[in-house]
N, C-alpha and C positions, 0 to 999 in steps of 0.2 A: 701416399694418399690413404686416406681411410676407405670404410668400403661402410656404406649404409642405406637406409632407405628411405626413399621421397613418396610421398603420397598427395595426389589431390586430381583436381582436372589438371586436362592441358595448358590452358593459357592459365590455372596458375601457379602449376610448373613454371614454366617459362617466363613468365614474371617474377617468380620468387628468385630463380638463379641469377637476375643480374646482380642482385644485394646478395646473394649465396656465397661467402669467403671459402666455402668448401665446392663448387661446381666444380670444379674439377676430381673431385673425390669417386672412387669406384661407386656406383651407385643399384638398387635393386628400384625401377619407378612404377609403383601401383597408378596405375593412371584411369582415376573414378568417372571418366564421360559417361552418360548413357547414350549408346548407339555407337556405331562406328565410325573410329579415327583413320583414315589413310594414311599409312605409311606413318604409323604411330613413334615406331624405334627413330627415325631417322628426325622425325619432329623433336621427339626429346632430345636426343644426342645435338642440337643445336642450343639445349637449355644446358644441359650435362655432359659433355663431348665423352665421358666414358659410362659411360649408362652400361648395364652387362647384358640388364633383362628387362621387361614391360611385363606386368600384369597387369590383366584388366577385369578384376574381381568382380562388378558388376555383371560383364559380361558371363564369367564364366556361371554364376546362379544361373541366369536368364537360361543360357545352351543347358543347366543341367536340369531345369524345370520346368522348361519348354519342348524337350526334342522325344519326340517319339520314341518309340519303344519298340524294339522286335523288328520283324522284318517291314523294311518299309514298301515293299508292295505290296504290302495288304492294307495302306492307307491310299484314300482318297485322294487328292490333287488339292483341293480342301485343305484338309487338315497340313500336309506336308506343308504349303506353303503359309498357314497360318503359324507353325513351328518356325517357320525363316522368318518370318518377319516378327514375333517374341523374340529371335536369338538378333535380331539387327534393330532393333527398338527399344525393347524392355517392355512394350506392353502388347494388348491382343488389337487384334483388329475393332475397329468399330464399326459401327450400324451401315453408315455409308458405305465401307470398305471393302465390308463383305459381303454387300450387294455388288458392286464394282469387280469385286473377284469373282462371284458368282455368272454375272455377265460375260465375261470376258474368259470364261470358261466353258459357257457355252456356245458362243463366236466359235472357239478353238474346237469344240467337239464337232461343229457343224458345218466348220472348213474340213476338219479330217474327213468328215461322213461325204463330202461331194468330192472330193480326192480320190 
């Protein structure tokens, strides 16, 4: 077997590999979705049955230019979860969204307050 590397999305991974005379080759698979794939390794590995590794280079910019800094109890509720959701999307929240967050942050502080 060779050992090499596949790059693209998922499904077109997994389309490519049925015409792929090499899928069965060790493989490294960069897998470009934006946002998150469940159970990414075991999805390829039905395209590439020896896949070694997944990266997911997209993601990983998003986690290194999105996630806070320092200690994170000195951030907000806010911002923290504005960070999780650039690292499981690729972008920021928008106008609606973070009205919606906003809300449902107050709900939560105002059940804690009658607790």
């Amino acid at each position: 077997h060779d050992v090499r590397v596949v790059e693209g999305t998922l499904a077109e991974l997994q389309q490519g590999a049925a015409a792929d005379p090499g899928r069965h080759d060790y493989v490294l698979a960069r897998v470009t979705d934006p946002g998150a794939v469940l159970d990414v390794m075991a999805k390829v590995r039905t395209a590439y049955p020896n896949c070694l590794r997944v990266e997911r280079p997209v993601l990983a910019g998003i986690a290194r230019d999105a996630a806070p800094r320092g200690d994170l109890r000195r951030h907000d509720d806010a911002s923290l979860f504005d960070s999780f959701f650039r690292e499981v999307t690729g972008r920021a929240l928008a106008g609606p969204e973070q009205e919606a967050l906003a809300d449902a942050l107050t709900a939560l502080r105002r059940t804690e307050q009658e607790q």
